[in-house]
C-alpha positions as CSV (number, residue, x, y, z in Angstrom):
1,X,-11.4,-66.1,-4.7
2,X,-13.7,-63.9,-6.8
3,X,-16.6,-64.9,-9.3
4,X,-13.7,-64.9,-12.2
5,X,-11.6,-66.9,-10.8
6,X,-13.7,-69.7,-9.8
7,X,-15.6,-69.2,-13.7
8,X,-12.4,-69.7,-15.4
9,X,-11.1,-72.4,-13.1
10,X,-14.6,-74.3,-13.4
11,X,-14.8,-73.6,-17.4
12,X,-11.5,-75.4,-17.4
13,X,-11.8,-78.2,-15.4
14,X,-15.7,-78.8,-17.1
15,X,-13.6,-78.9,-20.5
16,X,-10.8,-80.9,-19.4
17,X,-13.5,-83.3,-18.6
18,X,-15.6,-83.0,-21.4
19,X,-12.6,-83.6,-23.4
20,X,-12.3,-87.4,-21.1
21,X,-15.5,-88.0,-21.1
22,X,-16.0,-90.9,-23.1
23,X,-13.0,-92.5,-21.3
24,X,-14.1,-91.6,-17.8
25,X,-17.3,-93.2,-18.6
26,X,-15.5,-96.5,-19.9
27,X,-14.4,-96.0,-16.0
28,X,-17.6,-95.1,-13.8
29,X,-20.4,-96.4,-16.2
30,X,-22.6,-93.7,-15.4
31,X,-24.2,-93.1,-18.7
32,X,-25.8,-95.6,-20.6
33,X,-24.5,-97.1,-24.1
34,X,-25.3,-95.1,-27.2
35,X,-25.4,-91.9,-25.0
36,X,-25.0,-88.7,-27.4
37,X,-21.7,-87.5,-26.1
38,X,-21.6,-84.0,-27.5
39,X,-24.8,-83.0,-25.8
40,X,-22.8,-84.5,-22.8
41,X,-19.8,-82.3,-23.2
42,X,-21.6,-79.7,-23.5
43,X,-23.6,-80.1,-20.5
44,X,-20.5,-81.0,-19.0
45,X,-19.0,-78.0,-19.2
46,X,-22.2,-75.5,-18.9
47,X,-22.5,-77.6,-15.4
48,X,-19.5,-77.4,-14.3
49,X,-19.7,-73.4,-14.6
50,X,-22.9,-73.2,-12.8
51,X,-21.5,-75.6,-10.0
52,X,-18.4,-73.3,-9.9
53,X,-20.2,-70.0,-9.2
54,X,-23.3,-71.9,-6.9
55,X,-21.2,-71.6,-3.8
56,X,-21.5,-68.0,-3.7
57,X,-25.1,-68.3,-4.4
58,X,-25.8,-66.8,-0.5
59,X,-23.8,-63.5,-1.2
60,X,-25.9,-61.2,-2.9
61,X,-22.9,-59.3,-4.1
62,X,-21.6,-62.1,-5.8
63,X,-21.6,-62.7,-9.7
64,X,-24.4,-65.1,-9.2
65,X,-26.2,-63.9,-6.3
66,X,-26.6,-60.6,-8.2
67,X,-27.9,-62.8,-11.0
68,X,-30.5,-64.4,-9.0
69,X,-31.1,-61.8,-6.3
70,X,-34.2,-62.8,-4.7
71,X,-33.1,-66.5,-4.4
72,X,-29.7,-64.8,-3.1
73,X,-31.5,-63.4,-0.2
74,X,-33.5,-66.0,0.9
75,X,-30.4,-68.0,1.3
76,X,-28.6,-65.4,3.0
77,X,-31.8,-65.2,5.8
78,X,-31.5,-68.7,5.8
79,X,-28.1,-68.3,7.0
80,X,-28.7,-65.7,9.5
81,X,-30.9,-68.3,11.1
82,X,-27.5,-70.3,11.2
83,X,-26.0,-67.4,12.9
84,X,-23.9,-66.6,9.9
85,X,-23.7,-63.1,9.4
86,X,-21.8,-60.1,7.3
87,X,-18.9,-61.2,5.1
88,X,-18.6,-64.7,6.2
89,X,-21.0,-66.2,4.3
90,X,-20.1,-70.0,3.8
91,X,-22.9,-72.4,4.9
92,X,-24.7,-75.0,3.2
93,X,-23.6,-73.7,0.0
94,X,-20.1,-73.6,1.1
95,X,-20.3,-76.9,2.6
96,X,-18.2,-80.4,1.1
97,X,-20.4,-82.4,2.9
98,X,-23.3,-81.4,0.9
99,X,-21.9,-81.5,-2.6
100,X,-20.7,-85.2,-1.2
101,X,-24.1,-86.0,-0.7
102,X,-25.5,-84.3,-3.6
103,X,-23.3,-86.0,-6.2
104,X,-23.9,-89.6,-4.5
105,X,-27.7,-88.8,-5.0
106,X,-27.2,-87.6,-8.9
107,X,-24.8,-90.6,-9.5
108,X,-28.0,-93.0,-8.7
109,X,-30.9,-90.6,-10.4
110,X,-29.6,-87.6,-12.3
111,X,-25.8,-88.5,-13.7
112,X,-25.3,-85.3,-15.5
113,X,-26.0,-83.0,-12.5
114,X,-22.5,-84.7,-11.2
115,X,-21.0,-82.4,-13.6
116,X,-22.4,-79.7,-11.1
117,X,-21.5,-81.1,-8.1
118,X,-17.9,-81.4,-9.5
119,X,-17.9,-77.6,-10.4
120,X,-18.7,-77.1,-6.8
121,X,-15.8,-78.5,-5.7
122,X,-13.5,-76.3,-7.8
123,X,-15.1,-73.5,-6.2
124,X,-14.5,-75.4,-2.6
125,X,-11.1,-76.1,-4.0
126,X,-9.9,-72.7,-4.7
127,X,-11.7,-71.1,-1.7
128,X,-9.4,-73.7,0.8
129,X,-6.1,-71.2,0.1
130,X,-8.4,-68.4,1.2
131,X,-8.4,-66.7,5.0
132,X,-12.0,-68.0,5.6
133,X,-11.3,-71.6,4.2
134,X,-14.2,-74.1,4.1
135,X,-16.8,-75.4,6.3
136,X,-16.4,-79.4,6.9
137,X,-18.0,-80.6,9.4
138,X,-18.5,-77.6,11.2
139,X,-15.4,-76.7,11.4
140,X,-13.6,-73.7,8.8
141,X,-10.5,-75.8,7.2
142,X,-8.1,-73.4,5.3
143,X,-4.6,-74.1,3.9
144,X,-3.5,-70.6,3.0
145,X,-4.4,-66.9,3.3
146,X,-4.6,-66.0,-0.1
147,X,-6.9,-62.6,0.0
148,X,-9.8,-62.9,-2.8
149,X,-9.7,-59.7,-4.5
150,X,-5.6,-59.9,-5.0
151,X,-3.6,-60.2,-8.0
152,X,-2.2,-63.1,-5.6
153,X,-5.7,-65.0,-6.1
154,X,-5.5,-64.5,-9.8
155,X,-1.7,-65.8,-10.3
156,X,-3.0,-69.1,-8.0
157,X,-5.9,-69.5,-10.1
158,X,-4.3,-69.1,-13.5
159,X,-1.3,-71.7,-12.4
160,X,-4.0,-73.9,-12.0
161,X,-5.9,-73.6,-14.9
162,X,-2.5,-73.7,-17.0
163,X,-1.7,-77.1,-14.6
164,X,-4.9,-78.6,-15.3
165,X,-5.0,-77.9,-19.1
166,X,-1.2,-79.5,-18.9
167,X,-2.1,-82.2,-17.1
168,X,-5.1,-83.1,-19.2
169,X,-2.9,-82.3,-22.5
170,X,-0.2,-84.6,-21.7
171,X,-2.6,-87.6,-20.2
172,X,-4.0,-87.3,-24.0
173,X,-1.1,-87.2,-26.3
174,X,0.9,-89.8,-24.3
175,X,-2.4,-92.0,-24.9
176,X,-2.4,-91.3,-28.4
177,X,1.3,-92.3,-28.9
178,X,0.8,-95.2,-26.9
């Protein structure tokens, strides 16, 4: 998928969260009592942007790694050391295993920067229906061969975001009228 679709897919899972935020953290208990929840939600949902463009954070020609070209290098000689090279460009930052490990660490010291961690994973998310898949474990796991640049990839990403919004709409009114 391109930078678009993973902004609009992270923008609307971040405020489907930030919407349940205060509920989710009756559930987790990550932050504290008397927490200012509208800073939260909006650091929610800033986070979860950033975390769903990051991946592509090793492709200079990507939204982001046009944004922060000389980091965007670095990373992609980094990966050449991996013995990634060209188009193919998922490594670390393409990897569930870090994001797994990264959002275990923020639970314990940074909570907020989970909000990133879960933007990540809508970028991983959308880039499993895509030719290249993902790397876990070493090994590139993809369940379709959706092309990124197609109209394809923007119809799959826009069902989503309409079936998360839905999703999240009815969870809240059918909690209101209960």
């Amino acid at each position: 998928m391109d930078g678009n679709c993973h902004f609009i897919f992270g923008t609307a899972c971040g405020a489907c969260t930030a919407i349940r935020l205060e509920e989710l953290n009756g559930y987790l208990g990550v932050f504290p009592e008397g927490s200012d929840f509208h800073l939260l939600r909006i650091a929610c949902v800033s986070l979860f942007i950033l975390g769903s463009l990051f991946p592509d954070v090793d492709n200079p020609n990507s939204h982001i790694g046009d944004i922060t070209r000389p980091f965007s290098t670095v990373v992609k000689k980094i990966n050449r050391m991996f013995g990634k090279r060209g188009a193919r460009h998922r490594t670390v930052p393409h990897d569930l295993v870090t994001y797994i490990l990264l959002a275990r660490l923020a639970y314990l010291y940074s909570p907020a920067m989970l909000f990133f961690c879960l933007g990540a994973g809508t970028h991983l998310y959308l880039d499993l229906f895509t030719p290249y898949g993902i790397p876990v474990l070493g090994k590139s796991v993809s369940i379709s061969k959706i092309n990124s640049e197609s109209k394809e990839a923007v119809k799959f990403t826009y069902i989503h975001v309409m079936a998360v919004i839905m999703i999240t709409a009815i969870e809240v009114i059918s909690r209101e009228l209960l």
